[in-house]
N, C-alpha and C positions, 0 to 999 in steps of 0.2 A: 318275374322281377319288375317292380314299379318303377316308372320311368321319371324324373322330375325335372321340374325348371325347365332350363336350355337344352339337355342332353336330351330331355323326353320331347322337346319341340324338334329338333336335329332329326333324333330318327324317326320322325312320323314324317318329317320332308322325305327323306332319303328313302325311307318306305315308300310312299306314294310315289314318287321317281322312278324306283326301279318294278311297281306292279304295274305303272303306266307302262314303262317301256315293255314290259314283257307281252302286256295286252294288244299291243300294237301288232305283233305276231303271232301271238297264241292261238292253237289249233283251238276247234270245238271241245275235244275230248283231254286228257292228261299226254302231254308229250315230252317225254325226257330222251335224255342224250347217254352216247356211251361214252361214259369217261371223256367228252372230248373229241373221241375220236371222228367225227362228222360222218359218218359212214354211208356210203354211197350206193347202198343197194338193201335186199331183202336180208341177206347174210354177211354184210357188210361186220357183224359181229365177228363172226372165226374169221375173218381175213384181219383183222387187226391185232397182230402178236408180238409182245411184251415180255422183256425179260428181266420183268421185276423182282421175281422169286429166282434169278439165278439160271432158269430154263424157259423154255418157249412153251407160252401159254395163252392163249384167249383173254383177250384183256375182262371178259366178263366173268371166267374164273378164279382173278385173281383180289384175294380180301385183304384189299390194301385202297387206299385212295390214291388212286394215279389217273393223270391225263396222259393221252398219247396222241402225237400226232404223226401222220408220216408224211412223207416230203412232199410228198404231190400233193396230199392237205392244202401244207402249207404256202406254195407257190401260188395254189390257187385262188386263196386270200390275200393274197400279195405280205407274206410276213418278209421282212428285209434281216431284221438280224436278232436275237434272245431277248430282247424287251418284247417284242412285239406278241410274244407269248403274254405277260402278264393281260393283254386284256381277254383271251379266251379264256382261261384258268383262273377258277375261286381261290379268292385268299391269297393270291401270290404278288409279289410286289417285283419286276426285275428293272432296275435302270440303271443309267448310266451314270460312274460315280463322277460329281460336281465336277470339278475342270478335269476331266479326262475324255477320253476318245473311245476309250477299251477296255475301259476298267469296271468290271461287272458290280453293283446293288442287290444282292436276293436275299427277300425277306418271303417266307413261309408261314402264317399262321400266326404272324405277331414275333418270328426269331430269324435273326438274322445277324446280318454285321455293317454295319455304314462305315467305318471306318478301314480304309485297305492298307494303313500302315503292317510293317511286321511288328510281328510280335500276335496277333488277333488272330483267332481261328474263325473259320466260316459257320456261322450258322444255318447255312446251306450245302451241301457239296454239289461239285462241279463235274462232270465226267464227261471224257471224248473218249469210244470205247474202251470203257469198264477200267478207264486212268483218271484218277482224281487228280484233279487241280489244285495244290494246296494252296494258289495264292489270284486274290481276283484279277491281278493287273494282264490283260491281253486274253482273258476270258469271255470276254462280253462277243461272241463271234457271230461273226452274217451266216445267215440259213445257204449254205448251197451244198449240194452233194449230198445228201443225207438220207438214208432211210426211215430216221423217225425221232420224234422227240418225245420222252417221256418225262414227266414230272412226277416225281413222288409224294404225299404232303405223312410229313407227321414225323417222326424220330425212326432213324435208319441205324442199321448196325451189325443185326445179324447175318446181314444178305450181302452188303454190300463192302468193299475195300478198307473205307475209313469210314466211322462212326461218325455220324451228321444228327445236329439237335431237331434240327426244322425240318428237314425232309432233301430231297438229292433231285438235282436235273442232269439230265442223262442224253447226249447228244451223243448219236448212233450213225454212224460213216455208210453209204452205200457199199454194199460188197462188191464186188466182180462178177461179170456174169462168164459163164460159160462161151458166150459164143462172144465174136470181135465184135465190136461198138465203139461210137463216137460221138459225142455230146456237143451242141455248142447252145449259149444260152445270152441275147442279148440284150439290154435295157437301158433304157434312154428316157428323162422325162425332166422333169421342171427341177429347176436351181443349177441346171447346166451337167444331171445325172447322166453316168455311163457307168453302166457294168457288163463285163465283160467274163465269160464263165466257159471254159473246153475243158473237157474230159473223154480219156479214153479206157479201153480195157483190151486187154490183148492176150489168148489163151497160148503160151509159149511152146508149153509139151502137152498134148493129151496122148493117156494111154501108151504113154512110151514106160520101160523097165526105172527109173525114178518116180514115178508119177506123174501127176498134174501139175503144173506151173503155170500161173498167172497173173499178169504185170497190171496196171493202172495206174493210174494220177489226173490230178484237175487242178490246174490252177484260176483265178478267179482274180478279177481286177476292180475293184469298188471307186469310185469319182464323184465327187458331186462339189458342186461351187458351196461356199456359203449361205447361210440364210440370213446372213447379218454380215455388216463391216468391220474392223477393229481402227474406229477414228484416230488413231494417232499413230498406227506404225503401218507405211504404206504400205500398199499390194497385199495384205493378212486378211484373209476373213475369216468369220467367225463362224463356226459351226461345220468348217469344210470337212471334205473327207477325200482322204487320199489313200489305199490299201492295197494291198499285193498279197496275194494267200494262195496257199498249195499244199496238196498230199499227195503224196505214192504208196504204192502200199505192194507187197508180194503175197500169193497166197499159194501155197505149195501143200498137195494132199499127195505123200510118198503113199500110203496106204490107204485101204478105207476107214482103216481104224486111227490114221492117225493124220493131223492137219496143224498149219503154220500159218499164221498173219505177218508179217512186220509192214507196220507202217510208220510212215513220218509226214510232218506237218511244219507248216511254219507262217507264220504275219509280219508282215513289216509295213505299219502303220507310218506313213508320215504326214498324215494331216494338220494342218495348222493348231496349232492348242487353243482349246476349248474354254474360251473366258467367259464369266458371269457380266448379268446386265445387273448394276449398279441402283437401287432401290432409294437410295438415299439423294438428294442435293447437298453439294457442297460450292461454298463460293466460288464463281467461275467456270462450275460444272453442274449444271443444272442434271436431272435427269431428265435421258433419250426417251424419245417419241418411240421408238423401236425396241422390241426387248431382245432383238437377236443382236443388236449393237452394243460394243462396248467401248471402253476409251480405258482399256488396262495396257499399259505401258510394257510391260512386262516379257521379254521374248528372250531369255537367255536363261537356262540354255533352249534350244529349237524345242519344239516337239516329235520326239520320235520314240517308237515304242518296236523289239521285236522279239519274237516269241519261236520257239521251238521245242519240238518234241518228236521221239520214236519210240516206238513200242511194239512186243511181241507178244505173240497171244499164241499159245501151244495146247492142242487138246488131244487126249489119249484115248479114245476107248476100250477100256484092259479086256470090259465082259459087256454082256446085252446089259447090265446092270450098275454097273463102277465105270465112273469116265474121272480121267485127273487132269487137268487144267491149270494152266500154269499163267501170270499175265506177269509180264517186266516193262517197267517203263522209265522215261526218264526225260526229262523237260526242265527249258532256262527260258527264262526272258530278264529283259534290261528297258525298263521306262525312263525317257528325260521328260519331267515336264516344268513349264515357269507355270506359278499356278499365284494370279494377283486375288487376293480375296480382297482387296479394297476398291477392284475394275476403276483404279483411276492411272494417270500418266505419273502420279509422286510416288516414291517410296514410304509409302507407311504400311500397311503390310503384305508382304512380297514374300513367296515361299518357292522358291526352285529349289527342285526335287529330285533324287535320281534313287528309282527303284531297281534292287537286281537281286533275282529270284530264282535256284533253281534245285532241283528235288530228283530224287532214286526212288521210285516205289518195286518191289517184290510180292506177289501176291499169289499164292500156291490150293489150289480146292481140290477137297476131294468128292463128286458127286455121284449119288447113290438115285437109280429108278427102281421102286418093285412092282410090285399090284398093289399093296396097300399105303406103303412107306417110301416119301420118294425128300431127298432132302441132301444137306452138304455140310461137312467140316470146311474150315480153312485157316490158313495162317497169312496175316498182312504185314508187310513192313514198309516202314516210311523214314527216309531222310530228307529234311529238306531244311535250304538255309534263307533265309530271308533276309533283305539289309536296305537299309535304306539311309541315306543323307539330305540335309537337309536346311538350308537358310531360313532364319524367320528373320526377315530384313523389318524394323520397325522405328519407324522418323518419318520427316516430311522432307530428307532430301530431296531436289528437285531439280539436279545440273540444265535440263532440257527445257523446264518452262520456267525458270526463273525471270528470264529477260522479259516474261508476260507480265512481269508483277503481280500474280497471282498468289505465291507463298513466297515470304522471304527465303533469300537462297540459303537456306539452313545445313550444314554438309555433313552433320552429324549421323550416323545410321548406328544403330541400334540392330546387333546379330546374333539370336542365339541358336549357334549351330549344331545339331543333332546328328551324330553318325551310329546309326545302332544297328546291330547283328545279333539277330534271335533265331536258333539252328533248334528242330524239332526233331528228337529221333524216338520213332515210335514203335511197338510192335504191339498185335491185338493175334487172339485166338477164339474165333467164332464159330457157331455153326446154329444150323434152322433149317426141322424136319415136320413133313406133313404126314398124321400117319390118318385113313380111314378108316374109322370104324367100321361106318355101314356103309351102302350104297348111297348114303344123302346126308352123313354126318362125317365131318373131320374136325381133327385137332392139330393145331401146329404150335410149335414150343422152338425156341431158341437161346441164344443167350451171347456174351461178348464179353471179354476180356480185355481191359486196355492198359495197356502200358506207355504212358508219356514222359518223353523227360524233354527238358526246356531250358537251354542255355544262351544266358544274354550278355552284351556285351556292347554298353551303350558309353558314349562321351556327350560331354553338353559341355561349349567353349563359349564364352563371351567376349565377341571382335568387335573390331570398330570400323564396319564394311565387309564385303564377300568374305568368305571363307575360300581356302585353295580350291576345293571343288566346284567351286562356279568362278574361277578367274580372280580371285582374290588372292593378296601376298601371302606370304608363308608367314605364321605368328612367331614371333619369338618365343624363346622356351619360358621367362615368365610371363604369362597372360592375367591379364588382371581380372579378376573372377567377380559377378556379383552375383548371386542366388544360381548358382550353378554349380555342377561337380562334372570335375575334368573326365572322372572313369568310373563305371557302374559296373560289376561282375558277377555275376550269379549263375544258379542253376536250381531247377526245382523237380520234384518226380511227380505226376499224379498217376495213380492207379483208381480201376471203376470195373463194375461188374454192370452189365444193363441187361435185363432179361427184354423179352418178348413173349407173347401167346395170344392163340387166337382160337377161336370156337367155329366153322361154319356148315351150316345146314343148308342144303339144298333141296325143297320138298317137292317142286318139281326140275321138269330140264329148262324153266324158264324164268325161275325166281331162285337167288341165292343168297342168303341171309348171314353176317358174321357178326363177330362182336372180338373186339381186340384191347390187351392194351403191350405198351412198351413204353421202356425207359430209355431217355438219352440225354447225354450230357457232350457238352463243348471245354475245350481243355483248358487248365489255366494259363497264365502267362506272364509277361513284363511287358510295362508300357515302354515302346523304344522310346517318348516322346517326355519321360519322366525327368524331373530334377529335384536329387532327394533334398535340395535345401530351401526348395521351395515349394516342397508338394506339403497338403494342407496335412494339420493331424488330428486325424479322422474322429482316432479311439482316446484321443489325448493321454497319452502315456510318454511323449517327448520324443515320439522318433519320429515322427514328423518333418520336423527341423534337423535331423543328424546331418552334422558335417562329415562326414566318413567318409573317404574317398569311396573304398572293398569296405561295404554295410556288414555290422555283427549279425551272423546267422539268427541269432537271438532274436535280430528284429524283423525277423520275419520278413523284409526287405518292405515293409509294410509302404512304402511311398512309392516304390514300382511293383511288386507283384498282384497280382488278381488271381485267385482261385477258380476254378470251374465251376459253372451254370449247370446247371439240373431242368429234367423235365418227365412227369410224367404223364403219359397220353392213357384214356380211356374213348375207345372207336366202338361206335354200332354205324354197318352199313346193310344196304337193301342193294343188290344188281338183278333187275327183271328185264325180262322180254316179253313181247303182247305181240298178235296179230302178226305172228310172223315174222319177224324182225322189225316191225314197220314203225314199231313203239320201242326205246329201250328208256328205264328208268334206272339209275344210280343216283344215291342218296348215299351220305356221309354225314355224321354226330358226333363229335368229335369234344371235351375235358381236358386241359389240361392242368395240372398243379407246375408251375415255372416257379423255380427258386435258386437263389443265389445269382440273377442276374448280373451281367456283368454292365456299366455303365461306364463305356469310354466320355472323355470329353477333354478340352482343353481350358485353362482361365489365365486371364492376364496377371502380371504379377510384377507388385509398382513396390520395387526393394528399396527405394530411395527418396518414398513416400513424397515424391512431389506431382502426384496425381495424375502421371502418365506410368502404366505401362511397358516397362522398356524390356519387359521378360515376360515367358509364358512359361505353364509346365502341362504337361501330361496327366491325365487322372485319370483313372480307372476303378472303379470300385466295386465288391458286389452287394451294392443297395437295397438291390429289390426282390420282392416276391408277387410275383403275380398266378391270375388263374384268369384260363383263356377259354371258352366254347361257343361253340359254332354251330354252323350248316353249311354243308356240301351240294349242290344238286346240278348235275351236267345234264341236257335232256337233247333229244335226236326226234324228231318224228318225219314218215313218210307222208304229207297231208294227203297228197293228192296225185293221181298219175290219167292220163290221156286225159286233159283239162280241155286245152285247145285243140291238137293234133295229135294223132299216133305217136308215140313214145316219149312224149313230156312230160315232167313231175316238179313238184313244190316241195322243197323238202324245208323244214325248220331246225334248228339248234340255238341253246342255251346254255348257258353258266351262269350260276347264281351262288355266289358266298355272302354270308354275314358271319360274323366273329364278335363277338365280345372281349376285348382285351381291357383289362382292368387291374392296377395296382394294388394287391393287399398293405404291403411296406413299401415304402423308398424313401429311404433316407439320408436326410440331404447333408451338405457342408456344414453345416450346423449342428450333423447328430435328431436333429427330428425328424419326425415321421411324417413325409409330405406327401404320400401316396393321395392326398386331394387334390395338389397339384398337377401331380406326373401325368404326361399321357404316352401313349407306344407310338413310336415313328413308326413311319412306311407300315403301314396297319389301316387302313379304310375300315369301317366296319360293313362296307357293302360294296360287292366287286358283281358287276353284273353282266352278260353280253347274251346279244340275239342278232343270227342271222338267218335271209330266207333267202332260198335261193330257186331258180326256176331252170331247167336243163329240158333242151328239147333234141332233138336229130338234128343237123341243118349242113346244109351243103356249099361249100365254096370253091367257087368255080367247078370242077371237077373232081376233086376231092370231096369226099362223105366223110363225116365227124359229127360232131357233138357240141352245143352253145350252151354256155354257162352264165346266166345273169344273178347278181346276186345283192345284196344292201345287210347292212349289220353298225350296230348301234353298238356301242360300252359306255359303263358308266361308275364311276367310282366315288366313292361319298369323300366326305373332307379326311386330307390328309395331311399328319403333323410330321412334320420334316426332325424333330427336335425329340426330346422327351419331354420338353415344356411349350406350350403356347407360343408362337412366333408368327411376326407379320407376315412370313411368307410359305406359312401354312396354305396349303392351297384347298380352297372351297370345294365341293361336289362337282361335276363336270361330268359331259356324256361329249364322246365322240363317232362322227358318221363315217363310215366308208361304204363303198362299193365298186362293181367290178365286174367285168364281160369278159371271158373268155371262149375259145374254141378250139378243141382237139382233134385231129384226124381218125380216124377209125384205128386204123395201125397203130396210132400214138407217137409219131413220127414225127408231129409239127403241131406247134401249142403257139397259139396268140393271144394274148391277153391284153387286157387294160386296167387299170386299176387308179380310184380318186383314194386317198387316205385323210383324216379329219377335213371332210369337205366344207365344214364349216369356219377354218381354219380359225379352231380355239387356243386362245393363250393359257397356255398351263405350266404351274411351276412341278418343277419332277427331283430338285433339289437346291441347296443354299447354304449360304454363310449368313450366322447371324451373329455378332458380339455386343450388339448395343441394345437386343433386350437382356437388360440387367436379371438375372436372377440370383442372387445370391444364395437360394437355401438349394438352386441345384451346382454354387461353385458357377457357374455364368458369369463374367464378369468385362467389360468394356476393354476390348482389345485394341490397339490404332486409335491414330489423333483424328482421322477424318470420320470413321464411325464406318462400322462394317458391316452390310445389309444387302446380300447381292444375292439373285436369284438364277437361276438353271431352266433354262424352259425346255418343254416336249416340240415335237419340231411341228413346224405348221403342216400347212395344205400343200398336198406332194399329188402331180399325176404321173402316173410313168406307165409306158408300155414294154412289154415282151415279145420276143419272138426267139423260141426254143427249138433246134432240129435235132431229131436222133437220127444215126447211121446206123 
């Protein structure tokens, strides 16, 4: 495809960027990576096992695009918590959602979801073992305890609990060992960090007339000061981190054929809330020198987020061939956050927020191994309620700085307050089976059943000052209403059928060849954030504007409902091995047809046409159609071994994605077809990273181990926060780290160090924008001060480790 203009100047930068960078490490010969997985030896291949198909396999076996990493990986890279994944892994986008703390961003391959309000399904799924997360808020969680993280990319369904558009990240809990053990893990480094990490495991019965019994838990303590001030409300900073997290878990095997999990978890976040640096100058408030500073007024209610969940995981084996499986879960959490998109000390737009979230899942399999046919039925169920309220505080009240004579003391506020509850109760019947033909050829077929139903149950109040939920008086019973409806009621069904199949040839034991495709779709819904009398009309047929309190089913609720997004995927992958392990190559090609996008947003909305704004509503539409394809390529090579001394080696890894994500349709507030305009948020078209690392014998003090020195580069091209153009789109950027560590022979005692973006670059990772106008995507000037605040990735971080096992 020919490249023009700008877009053809863009990626020939971005090209030359990421072939420089790769050059900089690049072995003599072809060096590719497995899946991710950094592997640490000759056969570092079969020691990395995946259970992506449901069973324990060789991540080189399995014809799916996945990265895996396991805990010691990732400790050893210094990864701190689920973002730090996206820069190993092509195509993946994971951050932190704008003013939150723990509220997870994952976009896959150009799908995803930016917005964490209820009502929105993930176009990503979440899972702490094999329990989907149906909501991102207290998802975003720090790396500790863990045996492995896989990422999946491309449309999941047949395999997995809930049906995901974009592809599933899969964080995997350490098990229990057999024998007693005690962990402790501690880290200290710049901006005032302390972490703090014990864990144990304690075998209670062995071999007694019940069985085996075995207890553990870890809890883990997260700290760190600010990277930034909050200039107007003392002792707050900005970017802090305060957390508290723990699991336990029981594993109970009465028989050989039969075993129990239950485990439990929980976060209680109370870091300072997470406010934007401010983009814009306004009288009296110039813009800061610092982008970790803000001057958002805004602290009520506190921030505090916490999260729990238990869960049981029961497995039968009936025959050498039938095993049945059973997983129950069940998980809440409760987010407060003041969340000022204007980062100034006035009220002009102010949204404190209280998220509360929690979900039933049930998930029953039936799994089947033969000689040739080895695969699984299942039945999923899901409840889960979401709810959210909500202030949009909008004026220039000012009680606090009026006496500056900065704004006149205006005492007017403008509140439209949102309470919405969207309860999802779902059931699906899936199954996906691998049968061989030959010794070097299979075929795997699947499919997926879903059943959604989606009931909503939203009010929108127009006050004059807080609402009861943030300290505001009680309204009287008549509220004086403008472009707003007191009570919204609905319910919708979606049903979908998504197949799977795959083809893969293996012509020798070192190269395995597949070609796939599947379908998946993300479910419909209601925007909690709607107001039918002022959502725009779209199809102009006059429902648009319904005053209705309970909307005629007739209209299709056409001002809050969204239907569900489609996708279908076409995969060719390559998994080799060369020279003994010493090379692996995985390649990924990836197609997809994306249609019926959904396109959340919000626009301001001036009901009393004196050119402010004093109302917002909710939009959701499904606009677009696009078509997305790619490249995959994870590479791993052994360079070099006894370079300097006896038992030293070089080893190399890469990840390398490009994507083409492109609009066929998107059609804007106007009814036209602006797909020239639109572009994909959180979508880089080039994700790239290379690490080399150098490991030798080395002995301290008395103790014999192992030195770890290593350097690794990422780099990601420009990225649009938005589906339109915006100033705080952020440019291409490459970050450095590196890192020393050393393990005892036993593995008893780990010391590390670790620099992370040593160059400490400024990068935006998210934002508010309402003052670039766009009106044909419904964009429209929110707030009297103009609203342009940005999110940055955090600077230059050193911290050390020191790890003991018992």
């Amino acid at each position: 495809m020919p490249f023009q203009g700008k877009k053809s100047a863009v990626f020939r930068t971005e090209l030359l960027a990421v072939c420089s960078m790769l050059a900089l490490a690049a072995p003599a010969g072809p060096a590719f990576a497995q899946d991710g997985a950094f592997a640490d030896g000759e056969d570092a291949t079969d020691t990395i096992v995946v259970t992506a198909r449901r069973r324990n396999e060789s991540l080189q076996d399995v014809p799916i695009a996945v990265s895996a990493f396991t805990g010691e990986t990732l400790e050893d890279i210094g990864v701190i918590d689920l973002t730090d994944i996206e820069a190993i892994t092509p195509n993946v986008t994971f951050e932190t959602s704008r003013g939150t703390n723990t509220t997870i961003t994952a976009f896959i391959r150009g799908v995803g979801q930016q917005d964490p309000v209820a009502g929105f399904e993930a176009g990503v799924g979440i899972y702490i073992d094999d329990i989907y997360l149906n909501r991102p808020q207290a998802a975003l969680l720090d790396v500790y305890d863990i045996e492995r993280i896989e990422v999946l990319r491309g449309p999941q369904g047949t395999l997995y609990g809930r049906n995901t558009i974009g592809g599933a990240l899969k964080y995997v809990t350490r098990r229990l060992s057999d024998d007693p053990e005690a962990r402790i893990r501690l880290t200290g480094g710049t901006f005032g960090q302390f972490d703090a990490v014990g864990g144990f495991g304690l075998p209670v019965l062995t071999d007694s007339a019940i069985g085996d019994l075995k207890v553990g838990g870890t809890i883990g303590y997260f700290r760190r000061n600010g990277f930034g001030d909050n200039l107007v409300l003392d002792g707050v900073e900005n970017y802090q981190k305060d957390i508290l997290a723990g699991r336990l878990s029981a594993e109970w095997d009465p028989t050989d054929a039969f075993s129990i999990r239950i485990a439990g978890d929980w976060t209680d976040d109370n870091s300072n809330p997470r406010q934007g640096h401010r983009l814009l100058d306004f009288p009296g408030f110039p813009v800061l020198d610092d982008v970790f500073d803000t001057r958002a007024g805004l602290n009520d209610p506190e921030q505090s987020v916490v999260s729990r969940g238990v869960s049981a995981i029961a497995e039968w084996r009936v025959t050498d061939r039938v095993t049945l499986k059973n997983i129950i879960g069940y998980r809440d959490d409760e987010s407060r956050s003041p969340i000022d998109f204007d980062s100034l000390p006035l009220v002009d737009l102010d949204v404190p927020v209280i998220y509360k979230n929690d979900q039933f899942s049930e998930e029953f399999q039936v799994l089947y191994e033969g000689e040739r046919l080895n695969g699984l039925v299942g039945f999923y169920y899901l409840n889960a309620d979401a709810s959210n309220e909500f202030d949009v505080l909008l004026g220039t009240s000012t009680p606090i700085f009026a006496f500056l004579g900065l704004i006149p003391p205006d005492t007017t506020v403008f509140n439209s307050f949102t309470s919405g509850d969207v309860n999802t109760d779902t059931w699906s019947i899936f199954g996906n089976f691998t049968f061989d033909l030959t010794d070097t050829i299979s075929i795997e077929f699947g499919g997926r059943y879903t059943d959604d139903e989606r009931t909503a149950v939203i009010q929108r109040l127009a006050l004059d000052g807080s609402s009861p939920s943030f300290g505001g008086p009680v309204p009287p019973i008549e509220i004086p209403l403008f472009s707003t409806t007191p009570l919204f009621a609905a319910q919708e069904r979606f049903t979908e059928f998504d197949p799977r199949a795959s083809i893969t040839w293996a012509p020798t034991d070192e190269v395995s060849l597949y070609f796939s495709y599947a379908e998946g779709f993300k479910g419909g819904g209601f925007d909690p954030r709607c107001a039918t009398t002022a959502a725009p009309d779209l199809d102009e047929d006059g429902v648009g504007f319904s005053t209705n309190f309970i909307p005629d089913p007739d209209d299709e609720f056409e001002f809050c409902l969204f239907q569900p997004e489609e996708i279908q995927t076409f995969e060719v992958g390559a998994k080799t091995l060369a020279f003994d392990g010493r090379l692996v190559a995985n390649l990924a090609a990836f197609y997809s047809d994306y249609s019926d996008v959904q396109i959340p947003g919000s626009i301001g909305v001036d009901a009393d046409g004196d050119g402010v704004s004093e109302n917002f509503a909710g939009v959701t539409t499904n606009a677009a159609e696009a078509t997305l394809f790619g490249l995959e390529l994870d590479g791993y090579a052994r360079l070099a071994e006894d370079l300097f001394a006896g038992g030293d080696s070089v080893t190399y890894n890469f990840a390398l994605g490009y994507i083409n994500a492109e609009f066929d349709e998107f059609i804007g507030a106007t009814g036209d077809d602006i797909s020239d305009l639109a572009v994909f948020q959180n979508t880089p078209s080039i994700t790239a990273y290379s690490m080399l690392t150098y490991e030798k014998p080395f002995n301290v003090l008395s103790w014999s181990g192992d030195m770890r020195l290593f350097a690794s580069a990422s780099y990601r091209s420009e990225t649009n926060q938005f589906n339109f153009e915006s100033p705080i789109d952020q440019p291409d950027f490459v970050l450095f780290n590196a890192g020393l560590g050393w393990t005892s022979s036993e593995g008893r005692l780990k010391l590390s160090l670790h620099g992370t973006n040593l160059l400490d670059k400024e990068y935006i990772v998210a934002g508010y924008d309402f003052v670039t106008s766009q009106p044909a995507f419904a964009n429209s000037p929110l707030g009297t001060t103009g609203v342009l605040t940005g999110f940055f990735g955090n600077p230059r971080q050193v911290f050390g480790t020191v790890e003991v096992a018992f």
